[in-house]
C-alpha positions as CSV (number, residue, x, y, z in Angstrom):
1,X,-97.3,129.2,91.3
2,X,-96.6,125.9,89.4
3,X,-95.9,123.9,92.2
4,X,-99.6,125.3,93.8
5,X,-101.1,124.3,91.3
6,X,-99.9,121.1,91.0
7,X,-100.3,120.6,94.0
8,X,-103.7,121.2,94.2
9,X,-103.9,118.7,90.8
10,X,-103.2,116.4,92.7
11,X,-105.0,116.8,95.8
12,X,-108.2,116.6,93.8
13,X,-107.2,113.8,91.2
14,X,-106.2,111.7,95.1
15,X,-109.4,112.6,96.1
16,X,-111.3,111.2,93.3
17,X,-109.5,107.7,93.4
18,X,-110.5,107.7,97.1
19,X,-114.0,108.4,96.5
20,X,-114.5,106.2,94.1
21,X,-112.6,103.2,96.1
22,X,-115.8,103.6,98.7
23,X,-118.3,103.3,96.4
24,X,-118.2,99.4,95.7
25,X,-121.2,98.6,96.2
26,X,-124.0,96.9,93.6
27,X,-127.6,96.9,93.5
28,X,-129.2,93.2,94.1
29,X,-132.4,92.2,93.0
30,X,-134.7,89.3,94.4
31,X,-138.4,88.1,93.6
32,X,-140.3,87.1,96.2
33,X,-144.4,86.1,96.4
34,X,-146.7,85.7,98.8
35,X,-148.5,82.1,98.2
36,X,-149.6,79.3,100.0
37,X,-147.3,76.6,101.2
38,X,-148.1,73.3,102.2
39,X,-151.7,74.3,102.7
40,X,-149.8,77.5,105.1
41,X,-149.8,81.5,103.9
42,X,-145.7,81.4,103.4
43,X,-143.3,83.5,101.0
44,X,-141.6,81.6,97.5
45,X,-138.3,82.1,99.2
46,X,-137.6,80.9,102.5
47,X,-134.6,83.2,102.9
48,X,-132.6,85.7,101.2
49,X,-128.8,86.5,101.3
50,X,-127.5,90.1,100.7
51,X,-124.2,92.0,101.1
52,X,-124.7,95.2,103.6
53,X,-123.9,98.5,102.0
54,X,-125.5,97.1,98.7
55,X,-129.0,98.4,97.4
56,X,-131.5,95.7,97.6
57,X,-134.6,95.7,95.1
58,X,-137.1,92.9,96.1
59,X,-140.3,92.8,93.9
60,X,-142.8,91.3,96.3
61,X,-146.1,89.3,94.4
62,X,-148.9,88.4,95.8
63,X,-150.7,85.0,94.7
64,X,-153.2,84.5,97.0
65,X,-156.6,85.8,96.9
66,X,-156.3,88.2,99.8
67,X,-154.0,91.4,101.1
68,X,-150.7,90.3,102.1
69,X,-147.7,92.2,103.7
70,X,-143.9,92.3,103.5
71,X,-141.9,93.5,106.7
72,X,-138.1,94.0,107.5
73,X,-138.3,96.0,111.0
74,X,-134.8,96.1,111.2
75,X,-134.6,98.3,108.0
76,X,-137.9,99.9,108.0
77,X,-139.6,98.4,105.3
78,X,-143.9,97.9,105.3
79,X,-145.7,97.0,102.5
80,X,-149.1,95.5,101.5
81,X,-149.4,93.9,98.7
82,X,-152.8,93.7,96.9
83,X,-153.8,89.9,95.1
84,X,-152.4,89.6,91.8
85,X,-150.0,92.6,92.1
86,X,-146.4,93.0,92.6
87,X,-144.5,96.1,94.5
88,X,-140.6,96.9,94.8
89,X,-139.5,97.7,98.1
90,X,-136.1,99.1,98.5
91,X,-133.5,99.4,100.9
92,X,-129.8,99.5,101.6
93,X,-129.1,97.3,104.5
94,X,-126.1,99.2,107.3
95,X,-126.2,96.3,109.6
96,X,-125.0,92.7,108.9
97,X,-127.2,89.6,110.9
98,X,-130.4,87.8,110.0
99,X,-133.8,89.4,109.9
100,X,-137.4,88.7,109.7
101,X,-139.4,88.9,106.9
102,X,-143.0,88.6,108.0
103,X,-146.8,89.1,107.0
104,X,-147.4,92.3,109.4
105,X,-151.4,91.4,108.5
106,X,-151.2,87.7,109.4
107,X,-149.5,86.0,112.0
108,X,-149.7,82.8,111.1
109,X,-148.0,83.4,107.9
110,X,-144.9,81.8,107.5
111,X,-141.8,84.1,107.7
112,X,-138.8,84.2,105.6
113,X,-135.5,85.8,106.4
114,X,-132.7,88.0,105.8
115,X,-129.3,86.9,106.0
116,X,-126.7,90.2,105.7
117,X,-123.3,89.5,104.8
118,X,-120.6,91.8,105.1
């Protein structure tokens, strides 16, 4: 019976450490705003670097005087942001490349992009 449940001690406490070696990852936070460029409709930040499997906070302004959005297709992220306001998108990128950040309202804004790292 001893050597059951010792047995099963240290089944669990192995268990445990493994868990906790797969959960490395952070949370990364970025600001980003919607402004004018140059005379152009562009983003502040012309590209952002994360680590995949981390959670990515970006708080997305708006400076201009109209509707602006914020898109990552390849991780499902739409937003609209209203003048003078800020909103937090978040995602956890699962594939490593570079993506486009665009205005899904504009065209001709300028895009940014997403560079994930693995």
């Amino acid at each position: 019976m001893h050597r059951v449940l010792c047995s099963a001690v240290a089944v669990v406490f192995a268990g445990t450490l493994l868990a906790g070696c797969g959960g490395n990852h952070n949370t990364e936070d970025f600001s980003i705003n919607a402004t004018v460029v140059n005379g152009h409709p562009a983003f502040s930040a012309a590209t952002i670097t994360v680590t995949q499997g981390d959670k990515v906070n970006i708080s997305v302004g708006n400076t201009t005087g109209e509707a602006h959005g914020f898109s990552i297709d390849q991780f499902n992220v739409h937003q609209v942001v209203q003048p003078g306001h800020h909103q937090t998108v978040s995602f956890t990128p699962n594939a490593t490349g570079q993506f486009r950040i665009y205005c899904q309202l504009h065209p001709a804004h300028v895009p940014s992009r997403l560079i994930v790292v693995g």
